[in-house]
One Martini backbone bead per residue (centre of mass of N, CA, C, O) as a GRO file, in nm:
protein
  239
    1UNK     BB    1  -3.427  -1.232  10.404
    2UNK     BB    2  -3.694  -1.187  10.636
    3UNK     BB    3  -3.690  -1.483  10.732
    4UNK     BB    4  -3.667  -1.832  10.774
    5UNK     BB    5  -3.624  -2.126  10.792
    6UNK     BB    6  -3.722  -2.429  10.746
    7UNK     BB    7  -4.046  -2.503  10.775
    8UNK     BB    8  -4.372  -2.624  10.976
    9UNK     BB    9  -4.652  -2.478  11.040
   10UNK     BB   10  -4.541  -2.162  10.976
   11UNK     BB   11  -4.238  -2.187  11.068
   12UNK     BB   12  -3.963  -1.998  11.114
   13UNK     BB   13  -3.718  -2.122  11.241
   14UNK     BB   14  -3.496  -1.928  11.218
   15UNK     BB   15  -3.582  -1.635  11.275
   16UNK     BB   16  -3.884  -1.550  11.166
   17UNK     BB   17  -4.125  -1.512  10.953
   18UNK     BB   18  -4.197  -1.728  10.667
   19UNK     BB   19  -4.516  -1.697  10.697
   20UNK     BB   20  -4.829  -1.835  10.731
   21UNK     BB   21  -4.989  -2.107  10.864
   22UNK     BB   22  -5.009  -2.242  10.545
   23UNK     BB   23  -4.684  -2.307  10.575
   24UNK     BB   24  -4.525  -2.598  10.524
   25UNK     BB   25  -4.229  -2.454  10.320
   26UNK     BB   26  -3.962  -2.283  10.346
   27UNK     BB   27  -3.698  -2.035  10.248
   28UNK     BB   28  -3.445  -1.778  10.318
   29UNK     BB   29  -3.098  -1.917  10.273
   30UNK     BB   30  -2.942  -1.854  10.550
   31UNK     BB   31  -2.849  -2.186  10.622
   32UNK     BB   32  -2.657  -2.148  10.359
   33UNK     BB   33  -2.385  -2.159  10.211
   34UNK     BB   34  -2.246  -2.005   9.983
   35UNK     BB   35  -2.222  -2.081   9.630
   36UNK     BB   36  -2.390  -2.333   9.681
   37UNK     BB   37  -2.627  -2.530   9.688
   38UNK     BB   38  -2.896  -2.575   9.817
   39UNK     BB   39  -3.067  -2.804  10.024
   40UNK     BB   40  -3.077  -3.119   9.928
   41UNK     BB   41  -3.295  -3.225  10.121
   42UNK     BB   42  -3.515  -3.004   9.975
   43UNK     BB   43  -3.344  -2.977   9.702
   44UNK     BB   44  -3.359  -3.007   9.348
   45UNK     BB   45  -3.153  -3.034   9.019
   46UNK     BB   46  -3.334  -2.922   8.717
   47UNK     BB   47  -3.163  -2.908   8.369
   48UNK     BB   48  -3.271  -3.028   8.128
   49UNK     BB   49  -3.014  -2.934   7.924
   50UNK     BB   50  -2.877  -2.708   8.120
   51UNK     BB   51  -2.618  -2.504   8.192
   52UNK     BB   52  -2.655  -2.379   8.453
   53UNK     BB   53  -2.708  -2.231   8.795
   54UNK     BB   54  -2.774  -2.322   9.148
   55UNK     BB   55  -2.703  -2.036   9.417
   56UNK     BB   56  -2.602  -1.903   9.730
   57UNK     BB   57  -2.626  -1.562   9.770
   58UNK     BB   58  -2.421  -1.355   9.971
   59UNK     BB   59  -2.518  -1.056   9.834
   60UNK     BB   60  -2.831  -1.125   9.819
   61UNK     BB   61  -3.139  -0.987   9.984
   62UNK     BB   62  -3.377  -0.963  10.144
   63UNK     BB   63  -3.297  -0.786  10.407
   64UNK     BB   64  -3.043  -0.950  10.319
   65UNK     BB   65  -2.764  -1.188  10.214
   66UNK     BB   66  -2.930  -1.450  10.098
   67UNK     BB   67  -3.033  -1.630   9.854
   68UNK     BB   68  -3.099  -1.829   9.500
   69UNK     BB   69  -2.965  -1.830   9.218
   70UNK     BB   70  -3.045  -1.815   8.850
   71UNK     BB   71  -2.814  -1.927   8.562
   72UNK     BB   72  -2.973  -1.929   8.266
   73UNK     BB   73  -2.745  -1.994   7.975
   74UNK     BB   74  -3.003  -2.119   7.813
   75UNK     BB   75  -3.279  -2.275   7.621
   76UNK     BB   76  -3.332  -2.407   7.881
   77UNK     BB   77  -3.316  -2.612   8.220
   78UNK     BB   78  -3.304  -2.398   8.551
   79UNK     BB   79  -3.349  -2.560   8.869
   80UNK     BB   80  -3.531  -2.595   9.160
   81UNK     BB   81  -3.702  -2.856   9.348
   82UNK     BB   82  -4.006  -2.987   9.477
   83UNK     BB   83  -4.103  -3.245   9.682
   84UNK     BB   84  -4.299  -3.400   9.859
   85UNK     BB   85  -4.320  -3.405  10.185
   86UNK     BB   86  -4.592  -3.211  10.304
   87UNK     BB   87  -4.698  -3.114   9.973
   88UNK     BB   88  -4.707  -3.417   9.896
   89UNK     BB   89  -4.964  -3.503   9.838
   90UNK     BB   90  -5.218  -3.310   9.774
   91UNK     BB   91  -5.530  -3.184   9.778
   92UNK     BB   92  -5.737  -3.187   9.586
   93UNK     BB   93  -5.469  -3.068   9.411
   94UNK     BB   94  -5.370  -2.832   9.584
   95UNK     BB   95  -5.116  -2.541   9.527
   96UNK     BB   96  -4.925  -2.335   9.721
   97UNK     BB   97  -4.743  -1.963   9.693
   98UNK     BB   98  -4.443  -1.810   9.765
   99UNK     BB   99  -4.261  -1.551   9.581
  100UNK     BB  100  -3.923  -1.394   9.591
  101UNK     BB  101  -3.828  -1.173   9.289
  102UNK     BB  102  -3.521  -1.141   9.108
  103UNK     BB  103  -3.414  -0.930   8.814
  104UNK     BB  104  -3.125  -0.811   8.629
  105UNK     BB  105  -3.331  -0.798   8.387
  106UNK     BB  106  -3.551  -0.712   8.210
  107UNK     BB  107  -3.799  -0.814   8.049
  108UNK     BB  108  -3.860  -1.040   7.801
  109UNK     BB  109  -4.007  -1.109   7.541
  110UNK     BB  110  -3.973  -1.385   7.543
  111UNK     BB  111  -4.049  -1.694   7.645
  112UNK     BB  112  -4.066  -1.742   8.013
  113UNK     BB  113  -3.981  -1.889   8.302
  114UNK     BB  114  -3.995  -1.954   8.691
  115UNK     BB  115  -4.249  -2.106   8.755
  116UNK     BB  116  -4.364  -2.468   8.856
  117UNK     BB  117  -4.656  -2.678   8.848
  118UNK     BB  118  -4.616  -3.075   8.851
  119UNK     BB  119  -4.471  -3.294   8.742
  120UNK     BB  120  -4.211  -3.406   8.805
  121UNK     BB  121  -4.134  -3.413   8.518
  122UNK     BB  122  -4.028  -3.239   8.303
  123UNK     BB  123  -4.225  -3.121   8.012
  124UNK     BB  124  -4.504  -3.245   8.099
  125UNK     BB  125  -4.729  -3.145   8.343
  126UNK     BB  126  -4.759  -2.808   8.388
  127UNK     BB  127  -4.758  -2.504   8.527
  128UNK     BB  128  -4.707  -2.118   8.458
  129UNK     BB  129  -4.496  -1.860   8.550
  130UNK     BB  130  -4.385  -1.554   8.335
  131UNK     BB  131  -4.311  -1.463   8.016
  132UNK     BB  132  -4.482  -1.294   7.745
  133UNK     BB  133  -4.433  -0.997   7.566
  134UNK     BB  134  -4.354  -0.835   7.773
  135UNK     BB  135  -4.554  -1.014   8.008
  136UNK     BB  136  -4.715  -1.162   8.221
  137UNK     BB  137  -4.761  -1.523   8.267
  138UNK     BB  138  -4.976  -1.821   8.180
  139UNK     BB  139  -4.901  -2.132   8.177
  140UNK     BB  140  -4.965  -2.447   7.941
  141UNK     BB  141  -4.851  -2.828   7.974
  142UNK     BB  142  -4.968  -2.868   7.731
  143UNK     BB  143  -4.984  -2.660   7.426
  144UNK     BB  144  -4.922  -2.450   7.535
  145UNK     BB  145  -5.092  -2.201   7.682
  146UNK     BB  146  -5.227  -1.828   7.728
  147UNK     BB  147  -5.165  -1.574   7.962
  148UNK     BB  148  -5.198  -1.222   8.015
  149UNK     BB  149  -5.068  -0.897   8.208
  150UNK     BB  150  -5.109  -0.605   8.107
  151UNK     BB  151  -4.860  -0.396   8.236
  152UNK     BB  152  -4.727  -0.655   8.379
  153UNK     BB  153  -4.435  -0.616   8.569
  154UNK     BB  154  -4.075  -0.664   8.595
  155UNK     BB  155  -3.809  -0.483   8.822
  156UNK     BB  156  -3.502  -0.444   8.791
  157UNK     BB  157  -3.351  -0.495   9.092
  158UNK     BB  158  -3.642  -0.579   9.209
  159UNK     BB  159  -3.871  -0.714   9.454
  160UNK     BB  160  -4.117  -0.954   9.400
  161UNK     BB  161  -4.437  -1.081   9.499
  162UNK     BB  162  -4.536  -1.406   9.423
  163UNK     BB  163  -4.853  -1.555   9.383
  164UNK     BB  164  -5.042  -1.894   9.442
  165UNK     BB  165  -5.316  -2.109   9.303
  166UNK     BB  166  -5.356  -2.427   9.229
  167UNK     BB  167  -5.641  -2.577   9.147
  168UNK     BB  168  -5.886  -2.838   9.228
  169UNK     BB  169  -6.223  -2.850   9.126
  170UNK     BB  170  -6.214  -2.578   8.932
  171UNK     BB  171  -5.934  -2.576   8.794
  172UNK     BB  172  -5.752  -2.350   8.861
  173UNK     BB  173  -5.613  -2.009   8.868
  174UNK     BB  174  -5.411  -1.780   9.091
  175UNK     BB  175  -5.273  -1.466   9.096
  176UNK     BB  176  -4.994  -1.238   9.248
  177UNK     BB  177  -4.898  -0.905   9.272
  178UNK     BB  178  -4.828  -0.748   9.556
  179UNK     BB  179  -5.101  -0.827   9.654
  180UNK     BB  180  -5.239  -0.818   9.353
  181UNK     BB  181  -5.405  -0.953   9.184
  182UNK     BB  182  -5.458  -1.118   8.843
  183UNK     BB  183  -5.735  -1.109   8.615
  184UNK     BB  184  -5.560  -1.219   8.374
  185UNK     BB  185  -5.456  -1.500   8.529
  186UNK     BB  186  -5.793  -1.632   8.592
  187UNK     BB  187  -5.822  -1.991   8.527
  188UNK     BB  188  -6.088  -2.218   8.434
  189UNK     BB  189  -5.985  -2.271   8.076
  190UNK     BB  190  -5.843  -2.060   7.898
  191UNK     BB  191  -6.051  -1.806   7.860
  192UNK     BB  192  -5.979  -1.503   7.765
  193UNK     BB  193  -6.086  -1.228   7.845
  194UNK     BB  194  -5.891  -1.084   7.632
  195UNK     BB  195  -5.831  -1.272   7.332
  196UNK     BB  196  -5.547  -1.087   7.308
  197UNK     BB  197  -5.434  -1.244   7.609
  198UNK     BB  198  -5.515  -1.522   7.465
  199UNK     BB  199  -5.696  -1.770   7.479
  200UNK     BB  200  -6.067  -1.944   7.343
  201UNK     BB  201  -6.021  -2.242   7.400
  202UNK     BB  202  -6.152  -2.439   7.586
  203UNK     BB  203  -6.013  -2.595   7.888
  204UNK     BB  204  -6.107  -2.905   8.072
  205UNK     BB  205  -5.974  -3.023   8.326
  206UNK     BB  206  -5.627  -2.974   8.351
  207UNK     BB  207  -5.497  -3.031   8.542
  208UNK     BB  208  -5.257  -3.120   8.695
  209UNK     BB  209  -5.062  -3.348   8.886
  210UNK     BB  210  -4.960  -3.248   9.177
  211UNK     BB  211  -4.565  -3.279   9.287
  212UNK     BB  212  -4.402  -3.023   9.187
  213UNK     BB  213  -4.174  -2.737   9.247
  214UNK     BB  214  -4.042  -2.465   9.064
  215UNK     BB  215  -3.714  -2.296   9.000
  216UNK     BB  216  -3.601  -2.046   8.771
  217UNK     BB  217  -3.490  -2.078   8.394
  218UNK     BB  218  -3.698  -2.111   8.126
  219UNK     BB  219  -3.586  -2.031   7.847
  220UNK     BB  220  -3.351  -1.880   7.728
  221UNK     BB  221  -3.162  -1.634   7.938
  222UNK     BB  222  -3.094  -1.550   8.280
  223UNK     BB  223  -3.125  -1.366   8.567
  224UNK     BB  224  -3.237  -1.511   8.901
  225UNK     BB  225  -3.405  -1.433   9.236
  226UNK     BB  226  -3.439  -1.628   9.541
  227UNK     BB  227  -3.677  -1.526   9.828
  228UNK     BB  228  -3.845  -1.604  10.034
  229UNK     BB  229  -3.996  -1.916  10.028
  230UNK     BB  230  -4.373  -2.021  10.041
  231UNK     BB  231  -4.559  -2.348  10.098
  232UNK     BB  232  -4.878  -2.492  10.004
  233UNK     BB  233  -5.228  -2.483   9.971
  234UNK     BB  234  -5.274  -2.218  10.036
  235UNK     BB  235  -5.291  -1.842  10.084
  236UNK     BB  236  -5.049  -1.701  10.213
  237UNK     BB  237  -4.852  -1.448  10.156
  238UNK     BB  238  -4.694  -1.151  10.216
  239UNK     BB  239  -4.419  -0.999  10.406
   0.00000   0.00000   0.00000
């Protein structure tokens, strides 16, 4: 955690900027306890059928010792969802974040989520960020659609930064890897740069309405750390 605690519009919170300017809130979980859930007053747990344990590792953090671990272990959902003020209502519907993330081991074969936003309620409707077929993937639910980004993983042991902005007016989706787009993950109606990576099948207008944004592992099962994440309208940026 490289940044500070919870802050609101780009406010370091405890020393240290924890994001750019754009950031309503951010979280480097350097002020939660070890071993227990990350901060209740601004996470919910979000199990939806999952066995799974949502905790703040003490050894464990991007340039310091505490993240969030979260071990998913079974093929349900494992998540700390944020919701409400100051980032929702979101403006035009656009939601965006910064997250780094570190997984335990490769990326796995079958599809999972790490991040996802859209509706309160899990499973309802929501953009979902994660990998399938052992690439970094961007998915849309209901219908499962998905687009895939060759050749782009992320490496067990280390810490990358994913960022988002979903929604707006031409309802898109727009991801980065570590300060570089994916523009195979580049967004406005679902049909795939190549078909091969991707749905065919235009769908206009797809965008839910965002309410809240989950972190965590979702479908298979495995271990996952987020660390030093921040949220807003707009693209934060890497620390």
């Amino acid at each position: 955690a490289g940044g500070g605690a919870a802050g609101t519009a780009g406010s370091a919170g405890s020393g240290g900027s924890a994001g750019a300017a754009t950031a309503l809130v951010s979280d480097d979980f350097e002020a939660t306890a070890p071993n227990g859930p990350p901060d209740p007053a601004r996470w919910t747990l979000n199990m939806v059928g999952g066995t799974g344990t949502v905790t703040i590792d003490g050894s464990i953090g991007r340039n310091s010792m505490r993240s969030m671990r979260v071990n998913g272990t079974n093929q349900f959902h494992t998540t700390a969802m944020l919701q409400g003020a100051p980032l929702f209502p979101a403006p035009g519907n656009k939601t965006a974040g910064r997250v780094y993330i570190r997984l335990a081991q490769p990326m796995p074969q079958g599809h999972v989520t790490w991040i996802e936003a859209g509706s309160i309620a899990n499973d309802d409707r929501e953009t979902r960020i994660g990998a399938n077929i052992g690439q970094l993937d961007i998915n849309r639910w209901p219908g499962d659609a998905d687009q895939r980004a060759p050749g782009k993983v992320l490496t067990a042991g280390m810490w990358h930064c994913i960022e988002f902005v979903f929604g707006g007016t031409l309802h898109e989706a727009r991801v980065w890897l570590d300060n570089q787009e994916l523009t195979d993950l580049h967004v406005t109606n679902w049909v795939a740069p190549n078909p091969a990576n991707g749905g065919s099948t235009p769908i206009p207008d797809w965008c839910p309405s965002y309410e809240a944004i989950r972190l965590g592992w979702e479908l298979g099962g495995g271990e996952v750390w987020f660390d030093d994440v921040a949220f807003g309208h707009d693209r934060i940026g890497c620390l």
